[in-house]
N, C-alpha and C positions, 0 to 999 in steps of 0.2 A: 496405543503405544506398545511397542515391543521390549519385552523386559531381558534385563540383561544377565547374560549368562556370568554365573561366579567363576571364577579361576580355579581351576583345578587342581591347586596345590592346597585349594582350602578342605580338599577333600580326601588327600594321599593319607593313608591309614598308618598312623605313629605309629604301630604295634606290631608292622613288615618289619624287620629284621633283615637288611641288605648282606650277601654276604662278606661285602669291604665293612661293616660294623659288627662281625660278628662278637670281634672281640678287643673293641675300646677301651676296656677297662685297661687292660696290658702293654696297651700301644698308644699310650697318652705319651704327646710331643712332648720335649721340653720346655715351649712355651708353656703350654697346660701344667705340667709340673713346677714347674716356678711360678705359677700364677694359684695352683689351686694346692699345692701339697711341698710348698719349699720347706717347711719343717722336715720331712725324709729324705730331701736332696742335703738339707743340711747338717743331718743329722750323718749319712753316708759321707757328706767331703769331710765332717767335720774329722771324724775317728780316722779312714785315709790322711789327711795331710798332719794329724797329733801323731800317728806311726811313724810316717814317716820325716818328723823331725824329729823323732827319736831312735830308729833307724836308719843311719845314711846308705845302706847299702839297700834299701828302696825306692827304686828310681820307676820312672813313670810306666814302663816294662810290666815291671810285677803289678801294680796295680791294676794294668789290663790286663793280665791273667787271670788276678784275683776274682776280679769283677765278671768273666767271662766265665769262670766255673759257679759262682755264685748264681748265675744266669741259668747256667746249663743245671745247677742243682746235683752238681757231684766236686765230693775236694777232688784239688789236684792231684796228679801222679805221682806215685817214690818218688819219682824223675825230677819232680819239680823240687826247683830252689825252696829252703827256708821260710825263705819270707814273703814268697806264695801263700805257703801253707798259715803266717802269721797271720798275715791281712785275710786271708779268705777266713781265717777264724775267729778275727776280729768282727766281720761283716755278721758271721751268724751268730756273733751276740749280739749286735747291734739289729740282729731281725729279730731275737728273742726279747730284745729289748722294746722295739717296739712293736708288739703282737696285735696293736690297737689299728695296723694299717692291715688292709687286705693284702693278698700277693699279689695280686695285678698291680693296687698301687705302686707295693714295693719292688714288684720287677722293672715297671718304667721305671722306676727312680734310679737303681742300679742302670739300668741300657741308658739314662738319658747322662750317668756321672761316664759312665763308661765312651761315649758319642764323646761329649767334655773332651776326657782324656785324650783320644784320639785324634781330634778337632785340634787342641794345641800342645801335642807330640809328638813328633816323631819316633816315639817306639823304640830309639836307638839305647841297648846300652849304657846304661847312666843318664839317659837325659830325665831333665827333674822342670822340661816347664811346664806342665799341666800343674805338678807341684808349686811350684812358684807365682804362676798365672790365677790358682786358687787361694792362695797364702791371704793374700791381703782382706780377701771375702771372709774369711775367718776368724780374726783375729776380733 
């Protein structure tokens, strides 16, 4: 009898590092963030959307800003509006806050609230419905 050859995936070496995996950690989907770490996604809408019903003149604009120097890892410019620089200050309490999440975690969590925003904003000037779109999740 001729014995049969194993499939060769039962032999691919887990330990090869591809370079589309080099770095996972940081580039977890939103699916994966909702599923495996929705505490620091909800921890990020929660303080976003308490801001900004507390400030009306933060509309879904400045959040993507906010969130996009937080990414980048520098506050925003003189340049920028106020309440840029509120929310983005809020955010790094709320990393100081939770010091128990890696940064990888906590930068997907940021790119996947920031994606969010984008996903249902238009970016326009006063528009508040990523704000409004996430209201009801928080409450």
């Amino acid at each position: 009898m001729a014995s049969r050859k194993l499939p060769k995936r039962m032999f691919k070496n887990k330990e090869v590092v591809h370079s589309y995996q080099h770095d996972r950690e940081s580039k977890l989907s939103m699916k994966q963030m909702s599923r495996d770490h929705l505490d620091v996604l909800q921890n990020i809408e929660f303080s976003l959307v308490e801001m900004a019903q507390k400030v009306p003149a933060i509309d879904d604009r400045v959040l993507d800003e906010a969130l996009r120097c937080s990414l980048a890892g520098h506050p925003p410019g003189e340049e920028a509006e106020d309440e840029i620089h509120d929310v983005f200050g809020l955010l790094q309490g709320m990393r100081r806050f939770r010091e128990d999440v890696s940064d990888g975690v906590w930068n997907s969590g940021l790119k996947a609230v920031r994606d969010s925003v984008r996903r249902h904003s238009s970016l326009a000037p006063g528009d508040r419905a990523y704000i409004r779109f996430v209201e009801p999740y928080i409450k």
